[in-house]
KEROLUM-365086 format. One line per 3 residues: their letters; for each residue x, y, z of C-alpha. Coordinates in Angstrom, 1 decimal, padded with zeros to 4 digits. Layout:
BEGIN
A> X Y Z ~ ...
// end
This chain:
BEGIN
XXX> 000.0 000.0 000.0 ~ 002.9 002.4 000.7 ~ 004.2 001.9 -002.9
XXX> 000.8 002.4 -004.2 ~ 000.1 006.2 -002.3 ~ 003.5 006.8 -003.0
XXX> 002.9 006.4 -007.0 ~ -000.1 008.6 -006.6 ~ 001.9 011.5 -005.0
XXX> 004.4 010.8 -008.2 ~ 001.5 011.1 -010.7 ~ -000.6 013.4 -008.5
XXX> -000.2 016.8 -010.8 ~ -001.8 014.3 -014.0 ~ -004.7 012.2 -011.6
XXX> -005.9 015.8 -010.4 ~ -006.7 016.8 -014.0 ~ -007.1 013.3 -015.8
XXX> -009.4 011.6 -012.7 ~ -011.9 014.2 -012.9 ~ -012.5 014.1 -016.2
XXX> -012.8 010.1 -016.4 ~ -015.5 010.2 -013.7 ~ -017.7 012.4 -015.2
XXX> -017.2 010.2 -018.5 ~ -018.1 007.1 -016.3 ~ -020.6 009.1 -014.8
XXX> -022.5 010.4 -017.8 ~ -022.5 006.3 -018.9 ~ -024.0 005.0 -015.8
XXX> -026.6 007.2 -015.9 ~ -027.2 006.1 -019.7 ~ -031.1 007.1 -019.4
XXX> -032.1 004.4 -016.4 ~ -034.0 006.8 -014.4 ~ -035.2 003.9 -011.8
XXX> -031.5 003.8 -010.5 ~ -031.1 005.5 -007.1 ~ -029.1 009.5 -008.3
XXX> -026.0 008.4 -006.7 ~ -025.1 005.1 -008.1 ~ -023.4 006.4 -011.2
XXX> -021.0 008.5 -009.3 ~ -020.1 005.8 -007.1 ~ -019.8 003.2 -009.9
XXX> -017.1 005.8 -011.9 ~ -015.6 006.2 -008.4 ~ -015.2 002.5 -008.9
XXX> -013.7 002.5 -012.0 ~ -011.4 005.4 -011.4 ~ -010.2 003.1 -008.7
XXX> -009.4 000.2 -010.9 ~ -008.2 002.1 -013.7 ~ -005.8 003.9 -011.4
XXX> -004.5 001.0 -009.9 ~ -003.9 -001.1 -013.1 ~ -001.9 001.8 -014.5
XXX> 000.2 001.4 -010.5 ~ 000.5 -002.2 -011.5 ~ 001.6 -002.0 -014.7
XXX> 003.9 000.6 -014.6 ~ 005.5 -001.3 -011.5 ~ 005.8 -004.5 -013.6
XXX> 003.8 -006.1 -010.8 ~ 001.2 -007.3 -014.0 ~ 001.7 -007.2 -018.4
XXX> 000.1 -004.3 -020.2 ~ -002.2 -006.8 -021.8 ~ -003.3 -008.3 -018.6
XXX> -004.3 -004.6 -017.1 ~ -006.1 -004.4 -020.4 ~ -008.4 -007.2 -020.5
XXX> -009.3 -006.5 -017.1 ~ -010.5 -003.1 -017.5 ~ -012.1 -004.6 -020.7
XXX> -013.8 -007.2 -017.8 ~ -015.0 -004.6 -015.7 ~ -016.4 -002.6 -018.4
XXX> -013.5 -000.2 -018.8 ~ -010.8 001.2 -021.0 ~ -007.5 001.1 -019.5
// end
């Protein structure tokens, strides 16, 4: 976990502008018209996925898993990594 935070303060200047942006992508597809869903659940769900996308990028750039691996699991999840 220590490696992990210390990666984010290492990338922090591009996740401040780049996470942003990808949530409210994520976002704007969760809501994808479904108006029985409760308001919040998109947000959390892109949360989600900022997560995962965030750590696969950790992971791959600290050889810890392949590029194609981090791929196909963002593809799995219902992401682009």
């Amino acid at each position: 976990m220590t490696q992990y935070l210390i990666w984010i303060d290492k990338h922090w200047d591009d996740l401040k502008v780049r996470l942003p942006k990808m949530v409210r992508q994520w976002t704007e597809q969760a809501v994808g018209g479904d108006s029985d869903q409760h308001p919040r659940l998109p947000g959390a769900v892109a949360g989600l996925y900022a997560g995962l996308d965030t750590v696969l990028s950790f992971l791959v750039e600290e050889g810890v898993i392949e590029k194609a691996r981090a791929r196909n699991s963002a593809r799995v999840a219902g992401i682009s990594s």
